[in-house]
C-alpha positions, 0 to 999 in steps of 0.5 A, a space after each residue: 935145665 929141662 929139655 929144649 922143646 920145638 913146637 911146629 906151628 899150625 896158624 889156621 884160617 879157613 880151615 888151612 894151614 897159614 902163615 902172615 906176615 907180622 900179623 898182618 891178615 891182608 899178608 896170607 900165604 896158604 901152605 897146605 888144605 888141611 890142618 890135620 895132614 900137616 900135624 901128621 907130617 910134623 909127627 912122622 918127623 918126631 914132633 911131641 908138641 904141635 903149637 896151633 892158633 886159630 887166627 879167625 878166633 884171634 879175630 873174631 873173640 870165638 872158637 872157628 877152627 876149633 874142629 881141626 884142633 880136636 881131631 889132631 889131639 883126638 887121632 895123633 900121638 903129639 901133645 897139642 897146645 892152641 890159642 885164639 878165640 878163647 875167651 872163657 872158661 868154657 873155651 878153656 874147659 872145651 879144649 882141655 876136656 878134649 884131649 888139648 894139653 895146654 891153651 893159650 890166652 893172649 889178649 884176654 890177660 889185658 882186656 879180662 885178667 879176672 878170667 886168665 886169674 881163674 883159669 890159673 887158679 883152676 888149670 895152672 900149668 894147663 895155661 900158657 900166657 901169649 906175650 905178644 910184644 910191639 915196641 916192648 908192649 904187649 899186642 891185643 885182638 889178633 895183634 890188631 890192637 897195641 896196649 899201653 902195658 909193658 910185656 915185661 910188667 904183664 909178666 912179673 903180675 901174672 907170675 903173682 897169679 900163679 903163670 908158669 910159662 910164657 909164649 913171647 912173640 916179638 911181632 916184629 920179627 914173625 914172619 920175618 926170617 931174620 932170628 929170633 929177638 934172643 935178648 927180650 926172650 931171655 930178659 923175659 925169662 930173667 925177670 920171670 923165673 918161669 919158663 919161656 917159649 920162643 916165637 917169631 922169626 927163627 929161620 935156621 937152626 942156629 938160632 935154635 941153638 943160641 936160644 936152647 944154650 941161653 941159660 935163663 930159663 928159655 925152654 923151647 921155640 915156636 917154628 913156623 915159616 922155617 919150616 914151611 919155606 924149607 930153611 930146615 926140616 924138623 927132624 934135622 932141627 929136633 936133632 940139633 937140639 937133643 
């Protein structure tokens, strides 16, 4: 199996670093000023990979913070990935053009899926696709918006149109510091054959551990309020992984 991956989370608003709880905007904690300072701490603690989201583009369908996102994949060594907002090709083309190593469409595979088939087709591994999962049904517009469709069932279509990881969020554990969801993450990447990253609700590193010792394809996790809190540092986590 490839390589456990952590990717420590930068959720922005207003231009800082944010946590909410279960997606909820009116349940905002505010960790830090600047996007950019947080990434360069993650960095000096070993991070290859920053995951970021743009929780004001979720909201509003459009690229906010997208400023922030640049100058991090512009000025630090880390690969960046981002989701939010982006809701056409050239939001994709914007982010991959400048220095961004993979963007994140979430809502848009439900309510556009002839954009998330073009962005496969032309960016393929350069995509990742949110799952962002209530009750087993994928979430829509900033996790405002519950859909009919089936996370699993979204999954296997998009494997057809060339997906190649996943990012699967139980929102009922985000934020929530009581693990991960390890049994839909791994039926995820059961059913899927591709490459699942974790999110949501990792709170030490033993559940790193149980997620990289599953055998079925889990190939990283998202950490975010774990760190923010202080459960564990990402140097001590990154190690337990090696």
């Amino acid at each position: 199996m490839s390589a456990f991956t952590l990717y420590p989370a930068i959720d922005m608003r207003d231009g800082k670093c944010v946590r909410l709880l279960q997606g909820d905007y009116d349940q905002e904690t505010v960790y830090g000023d600047s996007p950019f300072d947080m990434a360069k701490q993650f960095v000096e603690q070993g991070a290859e990979w920053i995951h970021m989201v743009d929780l004001d583009g979720a909201k509003d369908g459009k690229k906010v913070n997208h400023e922030h996102v640049l100058r991090i994949a512009k000025e630090l060594s880390v690969k960046v990935q981002i989701g939010g907002g982006i809701r056409s090709m050239d939001d994709v083309s914007y982010y991959l053009d400048h220095g961004v190593d993979r963007v994140i469409l979430g809502s848009t595979a439900v309510s556009n899926p002839e954009f998330v088939r073009a962005a496969l087709r032309e960016y393929g591994s350069k995509i990742a696709i949110g799952l962002d999962a209530r009750d087993g049904y994928v979430a829509t517009e900033g996790w405002l918006e519950t859909s009919h469709i089936m996370a699993e069932d979204l999954a296997k279509r998009l494997v057809e149109e060339g997906a190649e990881t996943f990012i699967f969020t139980d929102i009922s554990k985000d934020g929530m510091l009581e693990g991960p969801n390890v049994e839909a993450i791994a039926e995820l990447s059961r059913i899927t054959g591709k490459e699942v990253i974790a999110s949501g609700g990792v709170s030490s590193i033993d559940d790193l551990v149980k997620l990289k010792e599953d055998e079925r394809n889990v190939s990283g996790a998202i950490i975010g309020k774990a760190l923010y809190t202080g459960r564990f540092t990402l140097s001590d986590a990154l190690g337990s992984v090696e």
